[in-house]
N, C-alpha and C positions, 0 to 999 in steps of 0.2 A: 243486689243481684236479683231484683223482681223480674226483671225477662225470662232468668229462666227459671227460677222459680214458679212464675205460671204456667211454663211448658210442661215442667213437672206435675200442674196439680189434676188428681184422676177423677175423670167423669166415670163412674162405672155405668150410669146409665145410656151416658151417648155411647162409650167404646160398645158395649153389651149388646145396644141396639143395634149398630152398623153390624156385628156378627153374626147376630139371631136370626135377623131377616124376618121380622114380627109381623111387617106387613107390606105388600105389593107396591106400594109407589115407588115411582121414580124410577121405575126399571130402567136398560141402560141399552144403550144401541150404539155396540164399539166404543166405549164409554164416553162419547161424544155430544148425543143427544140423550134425551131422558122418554123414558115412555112415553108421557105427556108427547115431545115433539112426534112421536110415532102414529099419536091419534088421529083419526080420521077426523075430518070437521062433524063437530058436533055429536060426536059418536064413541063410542068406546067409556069409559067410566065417566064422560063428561055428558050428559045428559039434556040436564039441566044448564038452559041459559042463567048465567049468575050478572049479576051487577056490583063491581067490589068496590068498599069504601075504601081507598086510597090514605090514610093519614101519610104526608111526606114536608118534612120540616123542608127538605131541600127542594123543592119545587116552585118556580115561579109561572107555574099555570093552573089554574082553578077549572075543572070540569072534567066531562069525559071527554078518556084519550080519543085521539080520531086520527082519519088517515091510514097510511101504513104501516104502522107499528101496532094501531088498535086492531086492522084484518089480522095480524100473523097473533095475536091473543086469541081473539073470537075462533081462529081454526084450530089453534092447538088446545086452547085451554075452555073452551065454549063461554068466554065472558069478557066482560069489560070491565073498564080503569075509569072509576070517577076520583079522580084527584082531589084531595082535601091541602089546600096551601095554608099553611099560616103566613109565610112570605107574600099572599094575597089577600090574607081576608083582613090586613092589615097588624102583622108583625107582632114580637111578644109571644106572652103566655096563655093570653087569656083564651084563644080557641083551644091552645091545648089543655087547661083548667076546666074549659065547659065541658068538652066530650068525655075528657077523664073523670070529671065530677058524675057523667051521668053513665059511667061504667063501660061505656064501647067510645075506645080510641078511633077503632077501624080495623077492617078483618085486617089489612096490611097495614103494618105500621114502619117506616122509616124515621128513623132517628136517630141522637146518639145514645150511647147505651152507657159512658164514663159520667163523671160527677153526679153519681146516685140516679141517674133517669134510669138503668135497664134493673134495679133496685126497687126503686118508688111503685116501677109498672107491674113487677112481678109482685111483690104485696098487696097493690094495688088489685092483684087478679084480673088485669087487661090484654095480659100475654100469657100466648098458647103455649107449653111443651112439647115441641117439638120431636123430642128423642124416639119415638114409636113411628114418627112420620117420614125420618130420613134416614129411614133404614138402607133402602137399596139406593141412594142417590148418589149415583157415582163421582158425579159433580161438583157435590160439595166433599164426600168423600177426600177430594185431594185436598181441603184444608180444615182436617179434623180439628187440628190443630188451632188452627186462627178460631175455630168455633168456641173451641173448648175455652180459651183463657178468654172471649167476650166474654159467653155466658159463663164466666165464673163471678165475674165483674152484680152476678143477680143476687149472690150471698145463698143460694140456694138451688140445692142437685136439679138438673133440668139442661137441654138444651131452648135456649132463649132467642139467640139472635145470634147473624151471621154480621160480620162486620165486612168494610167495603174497602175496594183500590188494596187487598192483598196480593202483594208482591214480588217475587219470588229474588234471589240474588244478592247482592253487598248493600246491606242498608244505608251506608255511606255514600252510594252513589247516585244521582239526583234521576230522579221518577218522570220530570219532565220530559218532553221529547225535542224541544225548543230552545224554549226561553225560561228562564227562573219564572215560577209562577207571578213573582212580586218584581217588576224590574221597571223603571221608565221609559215606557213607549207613547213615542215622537209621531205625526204625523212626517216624515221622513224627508217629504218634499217639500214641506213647506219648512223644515228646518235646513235643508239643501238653499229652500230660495234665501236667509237671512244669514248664509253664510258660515251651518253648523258655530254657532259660538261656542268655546266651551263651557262648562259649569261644572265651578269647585263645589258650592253646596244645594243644597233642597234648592235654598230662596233663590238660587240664581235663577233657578226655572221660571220667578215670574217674569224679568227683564225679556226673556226668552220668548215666554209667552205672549207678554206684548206684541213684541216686531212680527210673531205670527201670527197674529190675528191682525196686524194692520197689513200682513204680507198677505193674507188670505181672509179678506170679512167674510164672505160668502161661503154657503155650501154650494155642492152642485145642485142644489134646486133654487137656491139662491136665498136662499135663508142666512139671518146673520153667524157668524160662528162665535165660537167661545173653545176657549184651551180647555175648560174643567167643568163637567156635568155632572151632579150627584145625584145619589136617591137611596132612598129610607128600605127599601124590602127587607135588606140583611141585618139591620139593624139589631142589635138584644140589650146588655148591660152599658154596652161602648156606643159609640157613632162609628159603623162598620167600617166607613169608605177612610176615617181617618186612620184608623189600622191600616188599610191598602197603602196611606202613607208612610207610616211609620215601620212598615216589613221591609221599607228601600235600606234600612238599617239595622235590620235583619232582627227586628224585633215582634212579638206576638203577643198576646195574650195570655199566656201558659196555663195559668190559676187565676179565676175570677179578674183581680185587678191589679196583679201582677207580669209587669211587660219583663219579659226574661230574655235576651237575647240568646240568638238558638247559638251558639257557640259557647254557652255555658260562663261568658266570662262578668255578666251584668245584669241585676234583677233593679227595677224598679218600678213606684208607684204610680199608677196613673195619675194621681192628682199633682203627683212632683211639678213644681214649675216649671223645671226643666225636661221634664221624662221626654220620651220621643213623643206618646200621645201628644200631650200638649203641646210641643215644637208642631204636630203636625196641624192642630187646631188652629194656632197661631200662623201658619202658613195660608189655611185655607182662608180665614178671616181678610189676611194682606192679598189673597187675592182676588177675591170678592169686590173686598174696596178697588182695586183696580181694575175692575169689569171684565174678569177674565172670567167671573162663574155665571155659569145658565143661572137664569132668576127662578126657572122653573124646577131647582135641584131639590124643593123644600117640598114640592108634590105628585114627581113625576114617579114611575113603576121602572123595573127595569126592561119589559117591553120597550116601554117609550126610549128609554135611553138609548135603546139599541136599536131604534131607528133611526134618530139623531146620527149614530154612527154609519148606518148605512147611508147615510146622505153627506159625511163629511162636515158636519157639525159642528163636531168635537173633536179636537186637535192634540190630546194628550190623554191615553189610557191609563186608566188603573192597575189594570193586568195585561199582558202582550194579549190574552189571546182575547179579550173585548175585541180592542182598535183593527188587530188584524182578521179576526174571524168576521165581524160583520163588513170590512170597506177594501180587505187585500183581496181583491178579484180579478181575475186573468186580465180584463182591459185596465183596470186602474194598475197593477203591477208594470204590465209592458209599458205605460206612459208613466212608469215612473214613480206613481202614486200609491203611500199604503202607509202602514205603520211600521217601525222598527226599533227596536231597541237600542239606549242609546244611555251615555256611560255619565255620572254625574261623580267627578272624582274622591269626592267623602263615601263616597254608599257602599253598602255590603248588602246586596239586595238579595231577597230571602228566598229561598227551593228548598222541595223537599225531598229526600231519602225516600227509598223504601220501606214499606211496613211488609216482613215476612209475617207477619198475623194481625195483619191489614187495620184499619184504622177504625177505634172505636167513637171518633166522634160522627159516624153516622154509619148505622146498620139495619138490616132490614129483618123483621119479628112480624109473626102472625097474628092477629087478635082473637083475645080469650070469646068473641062474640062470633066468631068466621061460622058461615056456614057449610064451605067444604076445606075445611083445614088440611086433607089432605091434597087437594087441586092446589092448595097456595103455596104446599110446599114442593109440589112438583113443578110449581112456578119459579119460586126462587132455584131451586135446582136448574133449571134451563136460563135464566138470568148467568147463574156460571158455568155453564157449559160454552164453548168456541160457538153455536149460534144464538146465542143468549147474549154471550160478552159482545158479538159484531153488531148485532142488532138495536145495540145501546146507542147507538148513534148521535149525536150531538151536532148544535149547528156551527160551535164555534171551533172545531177539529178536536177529535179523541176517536174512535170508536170507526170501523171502516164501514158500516153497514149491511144491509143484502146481499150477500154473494149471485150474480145474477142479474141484479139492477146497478148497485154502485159499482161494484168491482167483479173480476172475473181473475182464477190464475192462469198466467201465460205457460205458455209451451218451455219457459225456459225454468219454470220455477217457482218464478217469482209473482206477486200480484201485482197488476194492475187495472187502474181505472178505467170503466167503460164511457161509453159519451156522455150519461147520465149522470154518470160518477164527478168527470169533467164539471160539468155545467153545476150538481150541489155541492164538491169539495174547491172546486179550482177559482171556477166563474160565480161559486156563489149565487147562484141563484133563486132570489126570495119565490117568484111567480112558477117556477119547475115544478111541471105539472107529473103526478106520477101514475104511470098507466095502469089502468081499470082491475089487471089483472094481477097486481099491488095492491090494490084499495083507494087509489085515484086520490084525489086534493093536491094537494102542494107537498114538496116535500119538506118544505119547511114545519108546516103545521103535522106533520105525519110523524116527526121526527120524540123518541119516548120522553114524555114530561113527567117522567120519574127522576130524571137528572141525577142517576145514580152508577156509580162506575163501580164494579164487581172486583175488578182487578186493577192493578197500578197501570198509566197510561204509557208503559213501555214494555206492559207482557206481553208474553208471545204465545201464538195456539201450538200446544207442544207436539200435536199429530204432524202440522205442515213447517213448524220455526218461522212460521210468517206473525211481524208485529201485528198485532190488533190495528194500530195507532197507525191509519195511513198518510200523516204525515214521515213516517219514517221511509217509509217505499221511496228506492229508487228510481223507481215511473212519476210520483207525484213530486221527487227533488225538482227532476228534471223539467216537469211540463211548469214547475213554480219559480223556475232560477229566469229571471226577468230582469229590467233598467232598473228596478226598487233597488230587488239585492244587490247586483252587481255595484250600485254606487255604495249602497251599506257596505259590502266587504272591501274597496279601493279605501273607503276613508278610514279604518282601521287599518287597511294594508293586512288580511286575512284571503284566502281562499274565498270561493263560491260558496262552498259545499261548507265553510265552518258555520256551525250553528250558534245565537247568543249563546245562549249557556256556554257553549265550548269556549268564545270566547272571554268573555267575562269572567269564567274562572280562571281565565289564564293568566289575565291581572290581576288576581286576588278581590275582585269588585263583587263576586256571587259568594250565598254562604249557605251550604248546603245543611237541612237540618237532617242526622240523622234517624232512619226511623226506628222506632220502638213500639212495645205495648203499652208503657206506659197510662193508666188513668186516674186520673184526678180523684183521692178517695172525696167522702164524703163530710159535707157540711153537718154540723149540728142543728137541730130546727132554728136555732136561735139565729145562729152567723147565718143559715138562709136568709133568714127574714130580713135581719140585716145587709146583707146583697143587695136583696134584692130592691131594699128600698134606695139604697142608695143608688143603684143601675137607673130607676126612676130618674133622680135626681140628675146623674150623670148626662144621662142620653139628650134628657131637656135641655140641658147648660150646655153642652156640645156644640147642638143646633142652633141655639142659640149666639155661640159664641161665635161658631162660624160665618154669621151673618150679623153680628156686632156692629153698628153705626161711627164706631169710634174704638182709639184707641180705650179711652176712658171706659169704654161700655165693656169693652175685650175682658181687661183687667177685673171689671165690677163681679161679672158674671162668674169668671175664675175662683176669685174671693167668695162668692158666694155657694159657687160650687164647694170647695174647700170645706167650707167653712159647715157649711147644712151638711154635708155626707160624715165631716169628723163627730157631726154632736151627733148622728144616729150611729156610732160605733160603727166607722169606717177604719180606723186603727186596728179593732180586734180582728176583722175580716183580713186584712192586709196582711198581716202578721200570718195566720192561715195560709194565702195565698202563694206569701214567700216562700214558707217550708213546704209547700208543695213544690213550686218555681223550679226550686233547687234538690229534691228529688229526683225533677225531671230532667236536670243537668247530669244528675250520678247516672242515671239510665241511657242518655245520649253518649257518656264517655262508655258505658257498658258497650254500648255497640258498639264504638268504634273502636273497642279493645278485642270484642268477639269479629268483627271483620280484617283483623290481621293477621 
């Protein structure tokens, strides 16, 4: 019963503080915007231009933010966003090891706060206390709740950190707005040109892959193509992108090295010869050898990969919303061209539920070093506020952006998209310049490389009931129902208007993980150490295996994998893992016993 046992447990300092009203921030404006948005530029308690060190484990941009997301900072908040990527400065621990060795993470710190990190940091003394700061913040306010069980996750009275994508509703019901987040996405037409073949399993997809890349060698700039592009950013313990495989079978990572299937009914080892990881290892390796993977997967960024996509490149996503968010653009759609989702008859392809007290493997905390800790929490305050959450905006669909420049509400109600909106949500457009009195550049580059989503990507702003998520608008179904979909829905025999997700669950093919609070207690110093060396070892053999010369090499590397991780006490770690695993099974049936 730990979900609601942590609903139960009492911060008397957070309740105490949101009562008291101890101190001035975050006032409230219809409880909509936050003081902070009410500021004059540069004026009112913000003074002082600030330059904020950024730590964000989810970020795949290094620098300061720029554009239009950096002007609406610099007026409200009188500062800027220097982003700290570990996902740039080349993946791992060790930038988070060096800044935390020398006592300042970063005033802002995003990350996850379960398996002992929002723990380690409050001992640490790297994270601020918050509870005196979000006294009036009416914004976070609506989820005392989801704050309270994070930070209780610190072992110690405090408010700590808010966690992210809390969202409101039947946990049981899938968060996406699309497509499962893990599902097989086809370049669509060029699976049209080869005759949609079907596919009973994973491996049918290389046969597949073949005939489309001899059906299509080129991109449109006339580059050669390849069905399967990798890259290192996301990488940690695993080899990331092969989990993107092994979720088509609705599997995860749960606990360290534990793949648990989110339907509670199958826990195993990553090393197992058979486990899904390895099935997907061995996949990728067979398709490599058949020259279906970019040679450049071993050192590209995911910038790069995601211009590969925008050029048609690469013929087969990881996630729907990669292939379609960089290449489904209003002209490639009307002729035809984009990605879709598409059904491989073994899979149970992985989505998730909602988190009503949102998810602790990435949340956002102040640092014990900030210089105005109360400016950052009138920041995070307006991140959840309706134009905090619009403003999040994303290039590859979530978040609706500016009220104003992307979208406007109509006379009937409803929102819809402006021309601007058009040309960055519909037409895609990387070069869409944004005007002066935005903050000018691209809208692409302008767009927040905080890559952090406050709420589930199917909340709604409860003042107007309009989704955040303007893919759900019925102005942007409409301007986006094209030749793509209409052939994707005839060759199912579905409606226009059914979405993957709708469909796929309809055949029992998607498998929705329920959401929860669950988080992963914590490691002993010993079993750390032991992870972590073995994630070493892991990650190296991965890559390696996936690019193996031979069967024989395949095998070697396996064995050797195996073999080095059992003698640093991979077994005791494992065994750990499991009992967590299946914890987190009792907690998924919890919910779905509480949403009936």
């Amino acid at each position: 019963m730990r979900r609601k046992s942590l609903k139960r447990v009492t911060s008397i300092a957070l309740v105490g503080a949101m009562t008291a009203s101890l101190l001035a921030g975050c006032g409230s404006d219809g409880g909509s915007k936050s003081a902070s948005a009410k500021s004059s530029a540069h004026g009112g308690p913000y003074e002082d231009f600030l330059t904020i060190d950024v730590y964000d484990s989810q970020a795949n941009f290094q620098g300061i933010q720029s554009g239009w997301f950096a002007k609406v900072v610099k007026d409200k908040f009188n500062m800027e966003l220097n982003i700290i990527a570990p996902n740039v400065a080349g993946g791992g621990d060790t930038l988070y090891q060096t800044r935390s060795a020398n006592g300042n993470l970063g005033d802002l710190i995003l990350i996850n706060a379960d398996q002992n990190k929002l723990k380690d940091l409050v001992e640490a003394d790297l994270v601020y206390d918050m509870t005196d700061l979000i006294t009036d913040c009416d914004n976070l306010k609506q989820y005392s709740d989801a704050i309270e069980a994070c930070s209780a996750l610190a072992g110690k009275e405090g408010t700590w950190a808010v966690p992210s994508e809390i969202t409101a509703g039947d946990p049981t019901d899938p968060s996406e707005a699309t497509d499962p987040t893990n599902a097989p996405s086809l370049r669509w037409d060029v699976y049209k040109q080869i005759g949609y073949p079907e596919m009973s399993t994973l491996e049918d997809l290389l046969e597949v892959g073949k005939q489309m890349q001899e059906a299509n060698p080129t991109s449109d700039s006339g580059k050669q193509t390849y069905m399967f592009s990798w890259f290192k950013d996301w990488d940690g313990a695993v080899m990331q992108n092969a989990t993107g495989i092994a979720a088509l079978y609705g599997y995860r990572f749960i606990s360290g090295f534990a793949l648990g299937k989110s339907d509670g009914t199958d826990v195993q080892s990553a090393l197992d010869d058979d486990s899904a990881y390895v099935r997907a290892l061995r996949f990728m390796y067979e398709a490599n050898k058949a020259g279906l993977v970019d040679p450049e997967s071993t050192t590209q960024n995911f910038d790069t990969l995601a211009s590969k996509y925008t050029d048609g490149q690469v013929l087969y996503s990881l996630w729907p919303w990669l292939g379609a968010g960089y290449y489904n653009t209003t002209e490639n759609m009307e002729a035809g061209k984009g990605f879709q989702s598409a059904v491989i008859d073994d899979m149970q392809c992985l989505g998730y539920g909602g988190s009503p007290q949102g998810k602790m493997t990435n949340t956002i905390m102040i640092g014990s070093k900030a210089q105005d800790p109360q400016r950052l929490a009138d920041f995070i305050d307006w991140l959840y506020s309706p134009e905090g959450i619009e403003m999040s905006a994303t290039q590859t669909g979530g978040a609706c952006g500016p009220e104003g420049l992307t979208w406007e509400m109509g006379d009937d109600g409803q929102p819809k998209l402006t021309d601007f909106g058009v040309k960055a949500f519909v037409d895609i457009d990387d070069s869409l310049q944004v005007p002066d009195e935005w903050g000018g550049g691209t809208w692409k580059d302008g767009i927040s490389a905080l890559n952090y989503k406050a709420v589930g990507m199917t909340a709604k702003n409860q003042e107007t009931g309009m989704c955040y998520n303007y893919q759900t608008w019925p102005d942007y179904i409409e301007r986006t129902t094209s030749a793509l979909k209409e052939d994707w829905a005839d060759h199912y025999g579905v409606s226009i208007d059914t979405t993957a997700i709708e469909y796929l669950d309809s055949i029992g093919k998607a498998l929705t993980e329920p959401g929860t609070n669950y988080a992963v207690p914590d490691y002993t110093t010993d079993m750390q150490t032991i992870k972590e060396q073995c994630g070493q070892v892991i990650l190296e053999k991965s890559w390696q295996m996936a690019f193996a010369s031979s069967d024989e090499e395949f095998n070697s590397l396996l064995k050797e994998m195996q073999d080095t991780c059992k003698g640093l006490g991979y077994d005791d770690v494992y065994e750990v893992d499991k009992a967590n695993c299946e914890a987190q099974f009792a907690a998924f049936q919890e919910s779905i016993d509480s949403a009936k």
